[in-house]
Structures are given as structure tokens and as C-alpha cells.
FIVOLUM-935459 format. One record per residue (C-alpha): residue in three letters; x, y, z. Coordinates in steps of 0.2 Angstrom, whole numbers, padded with zeros to 4 digits, always signed. Last residue first. Layout:
<atoms>
AlaXYZ/...
</atoms>
This chain:
<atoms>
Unk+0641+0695+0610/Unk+0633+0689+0593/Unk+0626+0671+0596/Unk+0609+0668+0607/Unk+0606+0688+0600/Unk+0604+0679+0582/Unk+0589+0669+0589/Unk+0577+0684+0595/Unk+0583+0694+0580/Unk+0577+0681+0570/Unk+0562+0678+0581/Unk+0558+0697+0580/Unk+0562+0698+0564/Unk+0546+0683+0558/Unk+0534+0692+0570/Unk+0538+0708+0561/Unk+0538+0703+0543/Unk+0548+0712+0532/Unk+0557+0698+0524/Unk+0576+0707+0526/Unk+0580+0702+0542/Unk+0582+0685+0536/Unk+0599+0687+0528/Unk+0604+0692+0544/Unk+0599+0676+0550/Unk+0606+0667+0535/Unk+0625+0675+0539/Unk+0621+0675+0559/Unk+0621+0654+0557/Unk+0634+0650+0545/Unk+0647+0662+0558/Unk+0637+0652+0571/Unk+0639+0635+0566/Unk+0650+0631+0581/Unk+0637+0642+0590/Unk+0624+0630+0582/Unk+0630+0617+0590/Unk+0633+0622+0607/Unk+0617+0628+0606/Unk+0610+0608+0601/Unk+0619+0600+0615/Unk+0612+0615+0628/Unk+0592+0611+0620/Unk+0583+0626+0618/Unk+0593+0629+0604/Unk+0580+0616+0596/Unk+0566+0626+0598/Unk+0573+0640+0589/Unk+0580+0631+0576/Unk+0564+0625+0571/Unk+0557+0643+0572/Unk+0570+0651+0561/Unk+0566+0635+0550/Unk+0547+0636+0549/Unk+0550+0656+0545/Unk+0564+0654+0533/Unk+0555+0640+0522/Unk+0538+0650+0521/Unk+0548+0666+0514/Unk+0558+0659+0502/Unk+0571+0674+0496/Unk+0586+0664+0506/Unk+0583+0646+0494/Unk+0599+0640+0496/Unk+0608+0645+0511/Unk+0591+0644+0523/Unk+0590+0624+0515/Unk+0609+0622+0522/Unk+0605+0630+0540/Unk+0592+0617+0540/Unk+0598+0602+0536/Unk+0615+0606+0546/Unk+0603+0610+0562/Unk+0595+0590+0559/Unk+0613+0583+0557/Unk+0616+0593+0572/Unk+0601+0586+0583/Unk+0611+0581+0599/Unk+0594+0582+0609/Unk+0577+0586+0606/Unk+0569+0573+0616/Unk+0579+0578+0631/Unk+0574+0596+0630/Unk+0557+0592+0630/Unk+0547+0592+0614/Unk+0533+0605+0612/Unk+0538+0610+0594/Unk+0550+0597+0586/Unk+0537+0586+0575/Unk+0526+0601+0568/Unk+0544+0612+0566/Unk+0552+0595+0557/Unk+0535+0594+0547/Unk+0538+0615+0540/Unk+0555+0611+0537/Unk+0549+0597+0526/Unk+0537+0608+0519/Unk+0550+0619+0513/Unk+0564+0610+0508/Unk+0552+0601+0498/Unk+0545+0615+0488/Unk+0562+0622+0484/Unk+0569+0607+0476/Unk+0589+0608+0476/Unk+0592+0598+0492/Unk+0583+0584+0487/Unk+0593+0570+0492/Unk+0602+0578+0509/Unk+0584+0584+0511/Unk+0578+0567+0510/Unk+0593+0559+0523/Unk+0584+0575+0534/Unk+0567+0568+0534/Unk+0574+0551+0538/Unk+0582+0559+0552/Unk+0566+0569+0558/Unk+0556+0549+0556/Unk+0569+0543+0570/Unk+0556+0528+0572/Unk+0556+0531+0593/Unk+0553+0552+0586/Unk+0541+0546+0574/Unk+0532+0537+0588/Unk+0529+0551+0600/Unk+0522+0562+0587/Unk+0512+0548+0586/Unk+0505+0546+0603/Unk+0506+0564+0605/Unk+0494+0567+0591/Unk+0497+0584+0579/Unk+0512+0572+0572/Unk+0501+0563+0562/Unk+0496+0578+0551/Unk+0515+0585+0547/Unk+0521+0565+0547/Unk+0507+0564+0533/Unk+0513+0579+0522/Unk+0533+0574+0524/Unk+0529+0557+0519/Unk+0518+0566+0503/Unk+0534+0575+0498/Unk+0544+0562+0499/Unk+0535+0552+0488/Unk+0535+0565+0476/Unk+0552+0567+0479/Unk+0558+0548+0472/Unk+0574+0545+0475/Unk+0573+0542+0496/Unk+0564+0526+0491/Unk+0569+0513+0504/Unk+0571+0526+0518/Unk+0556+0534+0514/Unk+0547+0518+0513/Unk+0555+0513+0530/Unk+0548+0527+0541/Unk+0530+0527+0531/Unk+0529+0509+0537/Unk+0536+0510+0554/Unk+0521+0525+0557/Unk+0510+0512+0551/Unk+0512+0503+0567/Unk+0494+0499+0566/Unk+0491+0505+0585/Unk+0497+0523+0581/Unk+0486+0522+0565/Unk+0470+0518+0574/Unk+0471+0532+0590/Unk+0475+0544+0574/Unk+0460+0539+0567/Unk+0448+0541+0581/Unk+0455+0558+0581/Unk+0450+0563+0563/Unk+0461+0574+0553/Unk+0473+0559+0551/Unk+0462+0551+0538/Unk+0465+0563+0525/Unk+0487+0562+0527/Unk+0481+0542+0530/Unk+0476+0542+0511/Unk+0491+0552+0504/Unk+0503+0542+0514/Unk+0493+0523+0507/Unk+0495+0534+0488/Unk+0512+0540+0488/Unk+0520+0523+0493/Unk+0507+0514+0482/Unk+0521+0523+0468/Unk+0535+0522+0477/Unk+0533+0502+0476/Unk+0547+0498+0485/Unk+0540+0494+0501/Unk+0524+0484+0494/Unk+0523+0472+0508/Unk+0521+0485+0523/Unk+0513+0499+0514/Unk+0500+0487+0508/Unk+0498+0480+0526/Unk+0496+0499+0531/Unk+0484+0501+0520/Unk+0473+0486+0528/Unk+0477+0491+0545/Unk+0468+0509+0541/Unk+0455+0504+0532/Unk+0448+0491+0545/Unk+0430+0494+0541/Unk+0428+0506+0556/Unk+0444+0517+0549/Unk+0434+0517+0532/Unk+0418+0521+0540/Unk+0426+0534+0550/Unk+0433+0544+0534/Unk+0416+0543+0524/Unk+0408+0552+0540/Unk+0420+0566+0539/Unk+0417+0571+0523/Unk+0419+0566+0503/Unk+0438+0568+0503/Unk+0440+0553+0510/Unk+0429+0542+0499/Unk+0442+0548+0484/Unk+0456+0545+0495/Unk+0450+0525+0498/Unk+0446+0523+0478/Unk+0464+0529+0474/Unk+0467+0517+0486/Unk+0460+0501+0482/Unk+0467+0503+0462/Unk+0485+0506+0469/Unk+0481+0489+0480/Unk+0475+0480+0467/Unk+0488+0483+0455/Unk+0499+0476+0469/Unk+0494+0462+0471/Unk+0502+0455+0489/Unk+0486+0462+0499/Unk+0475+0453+0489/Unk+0462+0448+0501/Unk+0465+0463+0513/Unk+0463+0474+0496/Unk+0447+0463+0491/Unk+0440+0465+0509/Unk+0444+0485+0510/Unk+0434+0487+0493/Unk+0420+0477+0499/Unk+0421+0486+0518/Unk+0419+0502+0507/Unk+0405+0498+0494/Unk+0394+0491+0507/Unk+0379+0496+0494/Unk+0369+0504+0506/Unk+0381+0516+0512/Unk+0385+0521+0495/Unk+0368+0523+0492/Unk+0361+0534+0506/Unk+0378+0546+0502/Unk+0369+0549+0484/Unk+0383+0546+0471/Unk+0391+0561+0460/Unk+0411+0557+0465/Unk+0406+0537+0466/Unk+0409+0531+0448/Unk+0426+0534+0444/Unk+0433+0526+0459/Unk+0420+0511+0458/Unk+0427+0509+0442/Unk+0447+0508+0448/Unk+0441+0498+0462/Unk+0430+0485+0450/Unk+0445+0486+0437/Unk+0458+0479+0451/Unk+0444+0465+0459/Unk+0441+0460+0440/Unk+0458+0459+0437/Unk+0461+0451+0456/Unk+0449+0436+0454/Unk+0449+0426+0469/Unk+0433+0437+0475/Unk+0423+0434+0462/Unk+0405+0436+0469/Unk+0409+0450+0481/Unk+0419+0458+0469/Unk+0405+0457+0458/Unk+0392+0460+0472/Unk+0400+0478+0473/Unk+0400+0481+0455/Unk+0383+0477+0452/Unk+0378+0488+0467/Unk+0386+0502+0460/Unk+0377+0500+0442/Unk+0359+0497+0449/Unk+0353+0509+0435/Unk+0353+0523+0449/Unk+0371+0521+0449/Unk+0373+0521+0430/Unk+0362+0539+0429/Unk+0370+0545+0445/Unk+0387+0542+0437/Unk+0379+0549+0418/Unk+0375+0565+0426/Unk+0390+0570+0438/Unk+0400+0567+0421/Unk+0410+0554+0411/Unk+0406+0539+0421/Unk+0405+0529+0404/Unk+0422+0522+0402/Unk+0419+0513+0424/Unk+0404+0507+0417/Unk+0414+0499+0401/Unk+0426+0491+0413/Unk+0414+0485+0422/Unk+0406+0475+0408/Unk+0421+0471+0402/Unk+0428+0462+0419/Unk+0410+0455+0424/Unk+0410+0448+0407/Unk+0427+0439+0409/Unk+0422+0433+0424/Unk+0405+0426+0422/Unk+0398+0422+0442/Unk+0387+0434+0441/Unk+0379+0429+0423/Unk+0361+0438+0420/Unk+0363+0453+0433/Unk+0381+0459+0423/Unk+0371+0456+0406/Unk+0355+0466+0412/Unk+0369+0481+0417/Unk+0376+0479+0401/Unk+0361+0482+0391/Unk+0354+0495+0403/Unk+0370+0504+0397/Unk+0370+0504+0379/Unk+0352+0510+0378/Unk+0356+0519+0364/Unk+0359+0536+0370/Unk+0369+0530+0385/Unk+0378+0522+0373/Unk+0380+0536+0361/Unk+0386+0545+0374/Unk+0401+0534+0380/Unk+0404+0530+0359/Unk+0407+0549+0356/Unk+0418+0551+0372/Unk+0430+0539+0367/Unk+0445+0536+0381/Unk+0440+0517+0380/Unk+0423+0516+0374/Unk+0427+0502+0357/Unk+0436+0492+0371/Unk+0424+0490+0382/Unk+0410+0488+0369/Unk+0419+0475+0363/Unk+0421+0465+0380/Unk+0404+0469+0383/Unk+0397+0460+0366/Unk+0412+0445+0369/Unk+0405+0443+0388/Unk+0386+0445+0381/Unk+0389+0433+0367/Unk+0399+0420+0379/Unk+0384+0422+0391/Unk+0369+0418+0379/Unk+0356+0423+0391/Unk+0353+0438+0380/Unk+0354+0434+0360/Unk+0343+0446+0354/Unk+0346+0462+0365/Unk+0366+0458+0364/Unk+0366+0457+0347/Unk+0358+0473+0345/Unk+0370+0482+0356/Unk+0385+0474+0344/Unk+0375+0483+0329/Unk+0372+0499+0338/Unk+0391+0499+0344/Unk+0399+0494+0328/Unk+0388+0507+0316/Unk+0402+0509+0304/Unk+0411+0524+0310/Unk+0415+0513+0326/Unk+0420+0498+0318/Unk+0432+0509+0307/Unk+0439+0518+0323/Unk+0444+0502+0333/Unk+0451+0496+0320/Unk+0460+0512+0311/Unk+0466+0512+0330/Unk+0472+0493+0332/Unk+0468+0483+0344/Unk+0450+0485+0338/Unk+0455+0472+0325/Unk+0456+0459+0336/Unk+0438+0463+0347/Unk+0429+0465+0329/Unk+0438+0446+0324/Unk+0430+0438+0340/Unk+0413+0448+0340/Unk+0411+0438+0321/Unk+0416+0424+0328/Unk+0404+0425+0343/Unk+0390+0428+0330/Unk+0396+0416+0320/Unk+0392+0401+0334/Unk+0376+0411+0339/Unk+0367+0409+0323/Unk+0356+0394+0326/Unk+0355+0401+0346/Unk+0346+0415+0337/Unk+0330+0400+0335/Unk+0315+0405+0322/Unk+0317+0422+0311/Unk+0332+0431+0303/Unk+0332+0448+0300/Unk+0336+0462+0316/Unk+0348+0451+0325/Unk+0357+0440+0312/Unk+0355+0451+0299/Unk+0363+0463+0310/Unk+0377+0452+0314/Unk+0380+0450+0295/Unk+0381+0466+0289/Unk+0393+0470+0304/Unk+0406+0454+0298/Unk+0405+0462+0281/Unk+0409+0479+0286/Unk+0419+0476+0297/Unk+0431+0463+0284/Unk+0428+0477+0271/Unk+0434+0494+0280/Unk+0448+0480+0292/Unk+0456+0477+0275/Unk+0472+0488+0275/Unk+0476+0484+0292/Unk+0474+0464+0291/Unk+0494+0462+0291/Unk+0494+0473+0308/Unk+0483+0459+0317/Unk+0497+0446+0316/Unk+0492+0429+0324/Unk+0478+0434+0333/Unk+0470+0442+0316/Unk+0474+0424+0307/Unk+0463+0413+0321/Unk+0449+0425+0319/Unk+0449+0427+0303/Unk+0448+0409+0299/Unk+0435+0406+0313/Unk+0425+0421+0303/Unk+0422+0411+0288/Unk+0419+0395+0297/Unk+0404+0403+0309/Unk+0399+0412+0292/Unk+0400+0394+0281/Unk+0390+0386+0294/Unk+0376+0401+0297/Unk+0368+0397+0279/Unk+0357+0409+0273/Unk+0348+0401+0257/Unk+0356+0407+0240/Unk+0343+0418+0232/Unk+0354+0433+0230/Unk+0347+0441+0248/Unk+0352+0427+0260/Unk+0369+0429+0267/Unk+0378+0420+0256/Unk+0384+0427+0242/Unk+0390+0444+0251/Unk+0401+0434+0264/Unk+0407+0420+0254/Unk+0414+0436+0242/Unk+0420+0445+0256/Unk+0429+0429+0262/Unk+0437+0427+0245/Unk+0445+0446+0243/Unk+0449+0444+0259/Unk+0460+0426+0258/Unk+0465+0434+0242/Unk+0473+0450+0252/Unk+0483+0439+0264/Unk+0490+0431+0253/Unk+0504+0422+0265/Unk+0523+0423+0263/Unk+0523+0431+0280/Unk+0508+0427+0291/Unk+0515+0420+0308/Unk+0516+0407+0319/Unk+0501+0398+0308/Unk+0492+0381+0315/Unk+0475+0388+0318/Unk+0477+0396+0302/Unk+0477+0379+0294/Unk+0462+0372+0304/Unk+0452+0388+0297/Unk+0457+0386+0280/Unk+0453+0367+0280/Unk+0433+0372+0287/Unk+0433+0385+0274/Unk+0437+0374+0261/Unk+0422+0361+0270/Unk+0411+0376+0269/Unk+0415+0381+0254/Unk+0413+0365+0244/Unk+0396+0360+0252/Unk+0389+0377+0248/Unk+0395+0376+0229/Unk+0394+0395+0223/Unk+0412+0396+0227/Unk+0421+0381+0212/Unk+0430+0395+0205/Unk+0437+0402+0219/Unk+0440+0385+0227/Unk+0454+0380+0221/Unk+0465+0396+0221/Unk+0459+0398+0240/Unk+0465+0379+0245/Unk+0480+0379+0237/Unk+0487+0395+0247/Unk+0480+0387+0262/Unk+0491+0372+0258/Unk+0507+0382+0255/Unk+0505+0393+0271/Unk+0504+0377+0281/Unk+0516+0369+0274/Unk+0519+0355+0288/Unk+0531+0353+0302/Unk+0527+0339+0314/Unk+0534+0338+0332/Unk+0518+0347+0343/Unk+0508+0331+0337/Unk+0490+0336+0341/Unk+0491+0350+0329/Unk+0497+0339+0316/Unk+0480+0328+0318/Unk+0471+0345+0315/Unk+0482+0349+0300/Unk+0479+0330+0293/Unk+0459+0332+0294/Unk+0459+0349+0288/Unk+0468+0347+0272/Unk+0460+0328+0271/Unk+0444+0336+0271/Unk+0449+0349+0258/Unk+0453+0335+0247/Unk+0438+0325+0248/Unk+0431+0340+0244/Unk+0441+0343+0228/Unk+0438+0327+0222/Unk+0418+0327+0226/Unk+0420+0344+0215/Unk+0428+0336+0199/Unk+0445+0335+0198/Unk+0459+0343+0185/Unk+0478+0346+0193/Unk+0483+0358+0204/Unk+0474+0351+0218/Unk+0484+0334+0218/Unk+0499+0344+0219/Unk+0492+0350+0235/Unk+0487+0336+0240/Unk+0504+0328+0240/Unk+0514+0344+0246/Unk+0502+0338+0263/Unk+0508+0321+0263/Unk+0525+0325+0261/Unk+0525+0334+0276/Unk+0521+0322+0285/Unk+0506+0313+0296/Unk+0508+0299+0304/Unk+0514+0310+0322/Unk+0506+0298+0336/Unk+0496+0305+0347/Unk+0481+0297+0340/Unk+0466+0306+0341/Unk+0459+0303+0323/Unk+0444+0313+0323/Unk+0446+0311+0304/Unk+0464+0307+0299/Unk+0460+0290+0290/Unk+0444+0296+0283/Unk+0451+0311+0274/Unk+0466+0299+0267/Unk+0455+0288+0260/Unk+0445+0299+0253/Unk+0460+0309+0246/Unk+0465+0294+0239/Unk+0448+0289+0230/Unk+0450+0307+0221/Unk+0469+0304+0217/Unk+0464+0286+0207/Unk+0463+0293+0191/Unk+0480+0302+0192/Unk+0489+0284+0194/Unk+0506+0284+0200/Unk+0503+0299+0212/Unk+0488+0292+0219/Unk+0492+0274+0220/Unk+0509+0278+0230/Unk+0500+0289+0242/Unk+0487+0276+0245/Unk+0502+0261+0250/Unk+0510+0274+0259/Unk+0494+0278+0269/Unk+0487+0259+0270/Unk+0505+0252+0280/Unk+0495+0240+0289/Unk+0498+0248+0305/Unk+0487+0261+0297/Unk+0473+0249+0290/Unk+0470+0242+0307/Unk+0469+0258+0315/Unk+0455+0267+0304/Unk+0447+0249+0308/Unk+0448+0250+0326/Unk+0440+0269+0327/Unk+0425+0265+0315/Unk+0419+0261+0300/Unk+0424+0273+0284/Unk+0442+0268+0284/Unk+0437+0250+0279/Unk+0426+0256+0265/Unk+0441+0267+0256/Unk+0453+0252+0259/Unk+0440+0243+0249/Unk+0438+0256+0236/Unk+0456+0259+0234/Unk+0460+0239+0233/Unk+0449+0238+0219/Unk+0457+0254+0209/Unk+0473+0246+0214/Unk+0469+0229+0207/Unk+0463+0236+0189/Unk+0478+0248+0189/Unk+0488+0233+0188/Unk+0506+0242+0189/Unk+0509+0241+0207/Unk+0506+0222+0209/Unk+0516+0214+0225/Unk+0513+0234+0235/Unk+0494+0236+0232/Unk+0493+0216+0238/Unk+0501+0220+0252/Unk+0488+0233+0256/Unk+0476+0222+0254/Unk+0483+0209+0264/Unk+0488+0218+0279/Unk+0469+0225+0280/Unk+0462+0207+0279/Unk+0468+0204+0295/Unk+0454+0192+0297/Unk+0446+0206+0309/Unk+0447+0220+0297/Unk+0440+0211+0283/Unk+0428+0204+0295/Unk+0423+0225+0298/Unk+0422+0230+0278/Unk+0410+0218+0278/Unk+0399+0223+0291/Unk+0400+0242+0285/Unk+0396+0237+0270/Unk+0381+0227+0277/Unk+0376+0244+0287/Unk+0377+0254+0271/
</atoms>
């Protein structure tokens, strides 16, 4: 071989490879000459990098295609040629065309031996991935693959000959936009077949390759067009399930042999469970056993445990069944061990908390995952990945579920709430993570008094009112940073904090910049109502004109009961104790009132906030001679009043009306 591969080289370097192909052009009909110049051109191919070159610029690929259509006994030493030439060929310039590719196929249609069909195959592959490389070449890719399945079905109990068609099937999907015109079900019909003879209980050795290749074809065709595969995900799971548990219950000596296919195999489960009868198939047939079986075999191996996770992720999602049966299987100290194994692993750190975050189902499986080292796996996964802001939105949104049923000794160790606070300063402009961060903050909220001052001591308060701040029009985060602060304001040395944060300014603008959306609103009017117990604060709405804004959302929602009541009610919490001064020329804020009395008159709660809101203001002369302009308005709803029987509420009714009837 090494004296061939010697010769083959001075032919090379006396330009010898300009005048064999020369001589295939001078003399196309002696057969003899072409056979010989095959065979040469076929040896010069074979050596290295150089010589490949040598025989291209020399014009060797036209000159081979001409011999092999011309004389069909030369086709097999053609496709060798042609399978060398374009092997790890890295050029990036396209020599390759489609009529090369209709070439071999027609070649295929016709009579070959096996070594012929390989060399075929080869080519196939090697010319698809050189294509690939050369984004301007348009092939048949459809065509081929077609050509490759109807020449290799009966040619399948040949190892070498499927691996290398499953090798060309698997560069050919690589290249396909979509799957139209393609069979689909022969492609099954022939893995399935691949898969059942050779997984090593008909005699026929076990032979990992040809799975690896098998499954690379269907992974590159289901994230191409999933849906065409819908019909055939019962056979595809089943077959790529048999195998994983062969290869983590059956097989003996090294798993990292087998891990190729089995990352494959996860590939094409994880594609398929995009669809429901997917996700439901790999389910019935024993997908989250076998997928936490691989994961106990081949533990170290991290893109095994991100794909395992990643499935187990998905497969969990809004399924109670597969929450409990991993708790039953060990599901979750598998995943915990893989989040401990590979910190600094995105991806798995992603699935793996989003499958935690699927299991906190009840108070018993929260303790169960926490106690596991769960928690604490999350937190230094945030820690760990701080840049990440998917991983940093699904650890909130987990941690959220998780802590309701935690041990308070364990939260505070874990530094859970400075770690959320860091990754929502950190990403303040993301808004996912904000959302995330502060469903996670109210949760801590409602949990007492002493979660409240660890999230003020932790710079909570600053921190959600940067996300107010940048993420104005989001009504959305609007709802939840008011909701948040509404908790936090039951506390004194959080009132002290938000006055200094200027969150007042934020709230303010945000109902301005969202004056549509009730529910935000609503949740405004609730925080004003709590801040305004402080005097700083009250102080603070009054300089940010929060009762006008208050008042523009009456204008908007004039026709919701509910809000025209509490926002009477936050105008009365606002209004009462203010000095004359402070309370002057509010007519647009009488108007409000007077028109929320007219429309909902049966209300009770609304009446009696807004007698009283009225009363405080009249004690202001601009005001009363306001309301006596409305007072023909004014002594209809007032009499209307009179008819709540409620002697505190008649009283100031009464008390009011006398200010106008003479």
C-alpha cells in the first residue's frame, strides 16, 4: 500500500495527473485505456489532500463521469473515484453539481455488486457534505435518499452496506428544508427493520454504528417536520426505547461505546415529544424508566444527562402521572446528582430545573426535593450561571413553586432571596426575568414579617423599583412590582425604603402609561392605599399627583364597580388628614366622585368612602365652592344615600347635605 501510495505521489508530482486525464479525453472509445486510467486516477485520489487537488484541477471528475456513463463496467471504479475525491474535502469551492448526484443515482438503478453500491453511498455522502459547505449548490436531495432506501433494502443484512447507506441518508437529511415528496414511511419501515436486526438477539453482533447512524437520520428529519413523523412515532419509540434499555440494562464492557446513539436516540424522543401523541406514546411505553436508566449508567456523561433531563422536562410538563412516577423511581435523585455532577452545564441546569420546578406538586414532594438538596442546587445554579437569563427565569419560576412548604431554617441558609434579587438587578432589562423574580418575591412576602425585612435588607425594594422603572409598559410586571410593594408596605422600615427608592414616581408613571389595563389599576390603587399610611409617602403621591392619576383611571373605567370603589376608598386614605392647602382646587377629583355616586348608588362601600372623601375636601373653601356649583348633582346622590341604613354613614350624609340646602 505504501509503494502505491509512493507512486501514485510522483505521478502527482510530474503532473502526471493532467496527462492521464488527457489521455481519458484524446481516446474515449478504448475502453482498455479508460479502465487503466480509472485505476490510476482511483490510486491518486486515495493519498492525500494534494493529490485529491491535483486530479481536480486536472479536470478528473468530468473526465470519471464521462467514463462511467459511457461504459457501465466502469461505474463501480467511478463511484470510487468520486467517493475519494469528495471525502473530507474542505474546499469551499462548489465542484460538485447536480448532475453528479442524478449521475449516481442512475448508476444505482442499474446491476452492481455490493463494493459498487458502497462506493456509491460514499460518494452520496461525500458530495452532500461538500454541498453543505458550499451554501450555493442545489442538489436532489430527496431523489438520492429515495435511491439510497430502494438500494439497500435488499442488500440490509450487509453491516458494512447499512452503515455506510445510513451514513448517505443521514448527510442527505442534514441538507432537507422540508419533507414533501419524500417517503417517509419506507425511511421507517427500513430503520425499524435495521433496528430489530441488529440489536443483538438474531445472531447478528450488536453494532452501536449503525444505531448512532440510524437515529442521526431521524434526528435531522424530525427537526425538519416533526408532524410528517406522527403516524410512526408507536414504532420509531418503541424501537429507539428497546434500544436504550439494551444499552443500559444488557450490554457489558465500556457504555461510553454506546453513548453516541444513545444521545441520538434522546435527540429524536425529545423531537417527537413536541407533539402530544409524542409526548403521550413515549410515556405509555415506558420512556421515563428507560430514559432514568440511561441516566444511572452513563452518569458523568454530560450531554446524556442534559438530553435525559431535558426529556424528562418535557415528558413532566403539566403530567401529573410522570411527576409521581419519578418520585417513585428515583426520578428525582437522578436529576439532582446530574445538577451536582456538571454546574457549570447550561442546558442541563435549564432542564433539570425545570423538571424540579414540574415536580413540586404538593407540600410533600417540595419538602421531599428540598431536603434532596434541590433548593440549594438551584440557588448555586443562578449563582454559577449568572449570564444566563433562561436559566436565571426558570430558576425564579422554580424556586417559586418550590418554596410554599420549605423549613424557614432552609431558606435562610440557602441565600435564596439575595440570589434572586442579584439575578433581577443583573438582568434588570429582561423582562421574563423580572416577571419570574417577582412572583417569587410575593410568594416570600406572604410567608411573615421576617421574609418581608430580608427582602428590603437584600435591596428588594430598589431592585423592583428599577423593574418598574425600565419596564413601563409592561402592565403585566406593572401588576406584579405593585402587588409586591402593597406586601411590603405593612412594614415600617419598608415604607422608610420605598419613599427613598422613588418608587412612588414609578407607580405614578405606569398608571399613566397603562391607564387600559384595570387590573393594573386596581393593584396601583391597592399599593397608594398602603403607602399612603406613611406621611413621607403620602407626602410623595400628593408632589407625583398620584389622586389625578387615580382620577384619569376612573375616567377610563367608569363602568367597573370594583374599581370605582377601591379607588374611592385610596383617594379617602390619601385625602384624610391633609390641610386645607393640600387639598385645594380638587374639582376634577369631586367630578370623579360625584360621577362613581351616580353609577353605582346601591354600593355600599363606594358611598361611604366617597361621602367621606367629599367631606374632607369641602373642608377646603376652593373645593365648597365647588361642590355648591354641583350641588343640585350633589343633594341628588346624597339623598340617594340616605336610604343605606347605616347610622354613622346618614349622619355624615346628612352632615354634608346641610353644607348645601339652605
Amino acid at each position: 500500500m505504501y509503494k502505491d501510495n509512493m507512486k501514485a505521489k510522483c505521478i502527482v508530482e510530474c503532473g502526471g495527473a493532467h496527462l492521464i486525464t488527457n489521455a481519458m479525453k484524446m481516446f474515449p472509445g478504448n475502453f482498455k485505456l479508460q479502465q487503466v486510467v480509472c485505476r490510476a486516477l482511483a490510486a491518486t485520489s486515495n493519498v492525500d489532500e494534494v493529490s485529491k487537488q491535483a486530479v481536480i484541477d486536472a479536470g478528473g471528475i468530468s473526465a470519471t463521469m464521462e467514463a462511467m456513463h459511457k461504459y457501465p463496467e466502469l461505474r463501480r471504479r467511478a463511484l470510487q473515484i468520486l467517493s475519494l475525491l469528495f471525502l473530507r474535502n474542505e474546499t469551499k469551492d462548489a465542484i460538485a453539481d447536480e448532475n453528479m448526484f442524478r449521475a449516481i443515482v442512475n448508476a444505482m438503478s442499474h446491476p452492481m455488486d455490493v463494493t459498487g453500491f458502497f462506493y456509491a453511498f460514499a460518494a452520496l455522502k461525500n458530495l452532500t457534505l461538500h454541498c453543505q459547505r458550499c451554501s450555493n449548490v442545489t442538489f436532489p436531495v430527496a431523489l438520492s435518499a429515495d435511491a439510497v432506501l430502494k438500494a439497500t433494502d435488499a442488500l440490509i443484512e450487509n453491516q458494512d452496506l447499512v452503515l455506510e447507506a445510513l451514513g448517505a441518508l443521514w448527510a442527505l437529511a442534514k441538507s432537507m428544508d422540508d419533507l414533501d415528496g419524500f417517503g417517509i414511511h419506507t425511511l421507517v419501515f427500513f430503520l425499524m427493520k435495521v433496528i430489530k436486526m441488529y440489536r443483538g438477539d438474531r445472531g447478528i453482533k450488536f453494532n452501536p454504528m449503525i444505531y448512532r447512524n440510524a437515529f442521526g437520520v431521524l434526528v435531522a428529519m424530525t427537526q425538519v417536520d416533526v408532524d410528517k413523523f406522527e403516524t410512526h412515532i408507536p414504532e420509531i419509540a418503541d424501537g429507539i426505547l428497546s434500544i436504550m434499555y439494551t444499552c443500559a440494562q444488557e450490554l457489558t464492557g465500556d457504555p461510553s461505546h454506546y453513548s453516541e446513539l444513545i444521545s441520538f436516540g434522546l435527540k429524536v424522543l425529545i423531537n417527537m415529544s413536541e407533539l402530544s401523541l409524542g409526548k403521550a406514546e413515549i410515556i405509555h411505553m415506558g420512556g421515563i424508566v428507560a430514559t432514568i436508566d440511561v441516566l444511572q449508567t452513563y452518569q458523568g456523561m454530560h450531554e446524556i444527562q442534559t438530553l435525559g433531563c431535558t426529556l424528562l422536562s418535557t415528558l413532566s410538563k403539566d403530567n401529573l402521572e410522570v411527576s409521581l412516577c419519578l418520585f417513585e423511581t428515583d426520578g428525582v435523585d437522578i436529576i439532582i446528582s446530574a445538577m451536582a455532577s456538571d454546574p457549570m452545564n447550561s442546558d442541563l441546569q435549564i432542564s433539570s430545573v425545570n423538571t424540579l420546578s414540574e415536580l413540586s406538586i404538593d407540600d410533600e414532594a417540595r419538602e421531599f426535593i428540598s431536603r434532596k438538596g434541590g433548593l440549594m442546587l438551584i440557588t448555586n445554579a443562578m449563582k454559577n450561571l449568572k449570564e444566563d437569563n433562561l436559566l436565571q427565569k426558570n430558576a425564579c419560576s422554580a424556586l417559586s413553586a418550590l418554596v410554599s412548604n420549605v423549613p424557614e431554617d432552609l431558606l435562610i441558609k440557602s441565600q435564596v432571596i439575595p440570589t434572586v434579587i442579584d439575578s433581577m438587578k443583573y438582568h434588570s432589562k429582561i423582562l421574563d426575568v423580572q416577571l419570574e423574580g417577582l412572583i417569587f418575591l410575593h410568594n416570600m412576602c406572604i410567608k411573615g414579617r421576617k421574609f418581608k425585612g430580608a427582602i428590603a435588607n437584600a435591596g428588594g425594594i430598589s431592585t423592583i423599583t428599577t423593574a418598574a422603572k425600565e419596564h413601563l409598559t409592561s402592565s403585566d410586571l406593572l401588576v406584579r412590582a405593585f402587588k409586591v410593594i402593597s406586601t411590603l408596605a405593612t412594614l415600617d422600615q419598608c415604607q422608610t425604603m420605598i419613599s427613598e427608592s422613588n418608587f412612588i414616581f414609578a407607580l405614578i408613571n405606569g398608571m399613566m402609561a397603562n391607564l387600559d389595563s384595570k387590573d393594573l389599576q386596581m393593584q396601583a390603587c391597592g399599593a397608594l392605599c398602603a403607602l399612603s399610611s406613611d406621611p413621607q409617602n403620602k407626602n410623595m403621591i400628593h408632589l407625583q399627583k398620584g389622586t389625578e392619576a387615580i382620577v384619569f383611571a376612573m375616567r377610563v373605567h367608569f363602568d367597573s364597580e370594583p374599581f370605582q370603589t377601591l379607588a374611592c376608598k385610596t383617594i379617602l386614605s390619601i385625602t384624610v388628614g391633609d390641610n386645607a392647602e393640600a387639598s385645594n382646587n380638587k374639582g376634577d377629583v369631586i367630578d370623579a366622585i360625584i360621577t362613581a355616586m351616580e353609577k353605582f348608588p346601591s354600593v355600599f362601600r363606594l358611598q361611604e368612602n366617597a361621602v367621606l372623601v367629599l367631606q374632607c375636601l369641602s373642608e377646603s373653601p376652593s373645593n365648597l365652592d365647588f361642590m355648591k356649583e354641583k350641588s343640585e348633582k350633589l343633594v341628588k346622590v346624597l339623598h340617594m344615600c340616605l336610604s343605606h341604613e347605616n347610622p354613622s354613614f346618614q349622619d355624615n350624609a346628612v352632615s354634608l347635605l346641610s353644607q348645601f340646602i339652605t
